[in-house]
N, C-alpha and C positions, 0 to 999 in steps of 0.2 A: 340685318345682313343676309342677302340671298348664300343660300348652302350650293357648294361648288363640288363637282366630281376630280377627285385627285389622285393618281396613281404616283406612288412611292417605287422608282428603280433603283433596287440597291439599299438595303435596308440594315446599313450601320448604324455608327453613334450620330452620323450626320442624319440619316435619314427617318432613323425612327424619331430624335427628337423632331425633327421638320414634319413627321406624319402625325406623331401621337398628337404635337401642337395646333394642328389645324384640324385632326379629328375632336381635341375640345372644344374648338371653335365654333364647333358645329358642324363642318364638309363631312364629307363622306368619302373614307380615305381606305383604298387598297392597297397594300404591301406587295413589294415584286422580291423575293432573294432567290436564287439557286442555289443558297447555302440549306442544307439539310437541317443540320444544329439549328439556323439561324430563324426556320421557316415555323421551328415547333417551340421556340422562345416566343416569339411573337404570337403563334397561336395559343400558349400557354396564360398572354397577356389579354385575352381574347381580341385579338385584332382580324382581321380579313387579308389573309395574305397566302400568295401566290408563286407560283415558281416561274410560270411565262406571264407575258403581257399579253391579253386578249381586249379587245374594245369594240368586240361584237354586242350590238344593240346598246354601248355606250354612249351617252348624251359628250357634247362639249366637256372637256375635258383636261385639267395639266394634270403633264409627266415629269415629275420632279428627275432628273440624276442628277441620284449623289450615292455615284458610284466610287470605288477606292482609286487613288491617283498614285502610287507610291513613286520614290526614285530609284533606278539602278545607276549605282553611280553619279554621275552629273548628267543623268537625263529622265524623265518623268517619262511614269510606265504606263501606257492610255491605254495599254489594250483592254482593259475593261470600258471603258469608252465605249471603244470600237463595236465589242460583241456588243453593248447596253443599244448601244445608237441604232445598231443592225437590229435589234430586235424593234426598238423603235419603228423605226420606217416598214417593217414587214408589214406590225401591226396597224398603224397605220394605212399599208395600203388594200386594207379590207375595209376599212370602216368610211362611211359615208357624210362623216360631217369633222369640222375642222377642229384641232387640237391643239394647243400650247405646250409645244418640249421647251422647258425650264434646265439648264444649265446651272446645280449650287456647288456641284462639287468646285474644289481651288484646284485651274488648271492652268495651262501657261497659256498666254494672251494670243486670239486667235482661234483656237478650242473651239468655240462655239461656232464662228464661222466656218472655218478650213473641216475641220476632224468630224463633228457633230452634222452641219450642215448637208456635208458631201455626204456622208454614208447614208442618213436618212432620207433623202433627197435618191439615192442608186438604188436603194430596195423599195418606197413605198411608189416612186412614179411621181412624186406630188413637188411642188414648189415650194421654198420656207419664204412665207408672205404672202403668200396665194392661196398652197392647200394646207398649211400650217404653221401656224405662229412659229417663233422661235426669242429664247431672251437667256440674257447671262444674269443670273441672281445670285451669285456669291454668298456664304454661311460666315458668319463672325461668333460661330458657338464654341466653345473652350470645351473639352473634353470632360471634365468633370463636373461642369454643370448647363450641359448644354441644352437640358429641358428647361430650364428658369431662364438660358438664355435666348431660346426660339420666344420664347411668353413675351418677354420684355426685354425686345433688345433695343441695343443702344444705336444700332446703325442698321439701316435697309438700302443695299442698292439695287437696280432694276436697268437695263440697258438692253434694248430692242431696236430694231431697225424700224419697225413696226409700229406704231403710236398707240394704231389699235391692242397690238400686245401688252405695249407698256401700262395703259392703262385697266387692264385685265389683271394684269398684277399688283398694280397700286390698289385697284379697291379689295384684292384678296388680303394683301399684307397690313398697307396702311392702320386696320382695325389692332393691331397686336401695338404699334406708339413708335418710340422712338425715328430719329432721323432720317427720314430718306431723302436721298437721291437718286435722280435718273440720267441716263446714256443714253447716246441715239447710239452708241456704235458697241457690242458687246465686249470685243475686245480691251475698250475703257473698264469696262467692270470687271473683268480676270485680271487685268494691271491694277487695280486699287486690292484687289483681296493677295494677289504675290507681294505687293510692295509691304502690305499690312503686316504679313506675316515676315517678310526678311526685316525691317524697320523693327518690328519684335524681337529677334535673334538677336539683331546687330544691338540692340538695347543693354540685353542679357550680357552679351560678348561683353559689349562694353563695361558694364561694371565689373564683370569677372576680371580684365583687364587690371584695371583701376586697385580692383581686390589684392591682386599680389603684388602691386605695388604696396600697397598699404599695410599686406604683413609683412613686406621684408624690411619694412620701417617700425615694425610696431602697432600702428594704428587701426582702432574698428571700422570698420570703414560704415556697418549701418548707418550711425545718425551722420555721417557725412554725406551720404546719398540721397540718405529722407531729408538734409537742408539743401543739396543740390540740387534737386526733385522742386523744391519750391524758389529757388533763388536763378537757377538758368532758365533764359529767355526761351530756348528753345523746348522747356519746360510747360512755361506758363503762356506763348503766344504761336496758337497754332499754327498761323502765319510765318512764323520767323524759321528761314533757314530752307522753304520748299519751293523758292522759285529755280526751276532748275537752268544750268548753264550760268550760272553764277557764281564764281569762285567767290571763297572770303578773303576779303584782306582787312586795309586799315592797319594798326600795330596790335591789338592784344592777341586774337584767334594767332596770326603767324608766329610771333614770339612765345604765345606760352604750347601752341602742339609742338615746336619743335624744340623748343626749351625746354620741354617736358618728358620729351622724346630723349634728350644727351641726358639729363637727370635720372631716369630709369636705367639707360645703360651702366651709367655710374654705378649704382647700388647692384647690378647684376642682372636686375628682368626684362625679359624682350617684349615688347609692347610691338604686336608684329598688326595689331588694329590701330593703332594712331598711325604707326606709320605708312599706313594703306592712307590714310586720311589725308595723309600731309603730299602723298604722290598723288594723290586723285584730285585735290586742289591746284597740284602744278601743273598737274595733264592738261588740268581746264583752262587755264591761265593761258598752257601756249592754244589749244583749243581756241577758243576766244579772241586772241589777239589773231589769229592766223584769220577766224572769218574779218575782225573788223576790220584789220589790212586788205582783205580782198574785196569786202566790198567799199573800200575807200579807194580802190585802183578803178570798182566799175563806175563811180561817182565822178571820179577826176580822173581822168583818162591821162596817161603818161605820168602818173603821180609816181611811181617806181623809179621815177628817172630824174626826178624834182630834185 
């Protein structure tokens, strides 16, 4: 495997594992932080790292961000983005040969084109596809062990508009195993790493849910979750339950969320996530009949009046 030049933006638990891991690979990996503390951690690890981005007399090149994403509120905080991107595209427009900015941070769908695109594109002068790659590469690393998980992870995704890009990043990653798939459109791969992570939540919720029901009855709920874990469909077929616009019906799913639903009241605890479930199913239901009605009117014309 040819050795790649790699600049690391932003040099957290996202980033250092994503650097240290492709500097064992063998690339030749430079750290970017403006964090002080952060700058003499890493040197103290002996890495090569940096406070600005320069890519003076730099060969071909990816720029990893994976810079901090946080939320205020209900809304995600990008201005590290913004400055990261800005520094991007300056540096970029000094240097004389084309570069791949890599998008890993989890940002909300769009990011890469809209936020990242536009500002590097307003400072270097250059075009994302012409003078500079661009792709959404999402991180699936867990916080506590996200160096074993850059080594051998379980899923790779890669989304480029670009082919040439995509395939730039296939033959970097593909060597580390696990899964991949690819995107033509980046925003695809910022919607699989949000879904991944609220899909996670809504997991946890769910049991915690399920949990006080089970102690206000008495019951451990562990080994009922570890046979639920192998006994629901939704468990064991990764298919089952993700075509979306599909409400569930049939009689058991209706009958037992909402059966299950006046059963919990009964005992006292508000199950305030099933009955999200159980309205998000009906939303869909009129959803759905409202489009099939409409387009059985463009189908059969005066069918409204039949």
């Amino acid at each position: 495997m040819q050795s790649s030049r790699i600049f690391i933006v932003g040099s957290g638990v996202v980033g250092t594992a994503t650097g240290e891991g492709l500097l064992a690979a063998g690339h030749d990996v430079t750290f970017i932080d403006t964090s002080a503390a952060r700058v003499r951690e890493l040197e103290a690890r002996g890495h090569d790292v940096r406070t600005e981005l320069d890519l003076t007399g730099e060969p071909e090149s990816f720029i990893f961000l994976t810079l901090p994403t946080p939320h205020t509120g209900y809304e995600y905080d990008l201005r590290a983005f913004t400055a990261g991107s800005t520094s991007v595209g300056k540096a970029l427009a000094t240097s004389p040969v084309q570069h791949t900015v890599v998008v890993r941070s989890t940002v909300p769908p769009g990011t890469t084109e809209g936020l990242v695109r536009t500002v590097i594109e307003e400072h270097s002068g250059l075009v994302a596809g012409e003078g500079f790659g661009l792709a959404s590469n999402p991180e699936f690393l867990r916080a506590v062990s996200a160096a074993e998980d850059f080594r051998n992870p379980w899923m790779t995704v890669i989304a480029s508009r670009d082919a040439k890009t995509v395939q730039r990043l296939r033959e970097l990653l593909t060597p580390f195993g696990g899964d991949l798939r690819t995107f033509a459109n980046p925003a695809e791969a910022e919607f699989v790493k949000c879904s991944h992570n609220i899909f996670n939540a809504a997991k946890i919720s769910f049991w915690n849910e399920m949990w006080l029901v089970a102690r206000e009855v008495g019951l451990d709920l562990d080994p009922i979750a570890a046979t639920v874990a192998k006994s629901a469909e939704g468990s064991i077929n990764p298919q089952y339950g993700i075509r979306g616009g599909a409400p569930y019906g049939g009689v058991c799913l209706p009958k037992d969320t909402c059966g299950f639903l006046g059963y919990a009241k009964e005992i006292g605890v508000d199950m305030p996530l099933l009955r999200a479930v159980v309205e998000v199913n009906e939303h869909l239901e009129k959803v759905v009949s409202h489009e099939v009605e409409a387009a059985t009117k463009q189908v059969v014309p005066g069918a409204d009046r039949a």
